[in-house]
N, C-alpha and C positions, 0 to 999 in steps of 0.2 A: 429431435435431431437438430431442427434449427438453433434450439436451446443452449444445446452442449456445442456449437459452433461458433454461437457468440462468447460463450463464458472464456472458450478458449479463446479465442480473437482476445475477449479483453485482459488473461489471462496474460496474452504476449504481451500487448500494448502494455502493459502495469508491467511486467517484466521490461520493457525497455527503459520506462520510465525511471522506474526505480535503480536503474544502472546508470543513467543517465544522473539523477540527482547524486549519487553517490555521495548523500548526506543520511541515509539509512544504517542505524545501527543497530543490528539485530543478529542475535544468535547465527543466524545460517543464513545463504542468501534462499533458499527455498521456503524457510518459514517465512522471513522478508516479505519476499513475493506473495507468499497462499496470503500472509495477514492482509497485505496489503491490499488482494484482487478481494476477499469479504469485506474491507474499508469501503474499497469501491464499489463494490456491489450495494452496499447499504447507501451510500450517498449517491448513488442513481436511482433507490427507491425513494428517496428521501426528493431529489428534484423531480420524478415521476410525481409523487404525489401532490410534490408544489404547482405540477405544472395543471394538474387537474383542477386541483383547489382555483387555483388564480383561471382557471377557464372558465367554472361552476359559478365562480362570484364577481365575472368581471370584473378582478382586479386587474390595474396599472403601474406603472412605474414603482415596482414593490422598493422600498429601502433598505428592509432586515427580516430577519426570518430567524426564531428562538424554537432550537430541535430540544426535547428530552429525551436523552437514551439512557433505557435502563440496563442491567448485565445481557447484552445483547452477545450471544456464544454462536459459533457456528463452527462448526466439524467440517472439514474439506476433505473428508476419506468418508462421510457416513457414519464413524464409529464415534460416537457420544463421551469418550476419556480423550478425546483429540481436540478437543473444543479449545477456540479461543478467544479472550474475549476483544470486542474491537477496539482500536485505540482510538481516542480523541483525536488526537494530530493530524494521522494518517485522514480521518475521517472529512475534519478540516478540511484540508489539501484534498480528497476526492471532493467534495465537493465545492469546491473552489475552481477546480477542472475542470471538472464536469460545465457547469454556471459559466464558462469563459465561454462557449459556444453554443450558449440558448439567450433567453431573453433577461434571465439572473444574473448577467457578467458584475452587474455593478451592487447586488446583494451582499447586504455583511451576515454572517452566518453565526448565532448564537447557540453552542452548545455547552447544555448542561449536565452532568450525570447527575440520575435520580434512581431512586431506588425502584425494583420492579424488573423485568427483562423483556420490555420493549423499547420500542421507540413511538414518537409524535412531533408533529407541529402545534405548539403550542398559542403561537402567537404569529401574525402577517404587519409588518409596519410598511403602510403606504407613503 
């Protein structure tokens, strides 16, 4: 329950957001939204993990952080022909947002696509 409270919370928040940028161009303002709330969903796992990594190896004043994502798809109904795949940009911009209100504000964020359909950090510049 607490799960599906937050998803929804960030569900709105990314709906405000992205009505507010009102530089989003996309089919519908619904698919808009669903892409953009799995954008951001990835790029809080993406600083979730940064934040453990940099706990585990006492790192500092990180300067860049280089992600690979590969065809990372996610279905927002559960039905697997709904899939879509996440965008670079949006991805970006989540975590650029996200990182404004942790210890990352001043992290530059290198994404790559590679082949494969996951993601990683590949590399921490101190």
């Amino acid at each position: 329950m607490r799960c599906r409270l937050r998803l929804k919370f960030l569900y709105n928040l990314i709906s405000k957001i992205a009505s507010w940028c009102g530089t989003l161009n996309f089919v519908s303002a619904h698919t808009s939204r669903t892409k953009l709330v799995h954008d951001f969903i990835l790029a809080k796992e993406i600083i979730d993990e940064l934040k453990v990594i940099t706990q585990e190896k006492k790192l500092g004043n990180i300067r860049s952080v280089n992600v690979e994502i590969g065809t990372i798809a996610l279905a927002h109904d559960g039905f697997e022909e709904h899939t879509e795949d996440i965008s670079l940009e949006n991805l970006q911009f989540g975590l650029e947002s996200i990182a404004k209100n942790t210890q990352f504000k001043d992290v530059k964020f290198n994404i790559k696509k590679v082949m494969g359909d996951n993601w990683r950090i590949t590399d921490i510049e101190v």
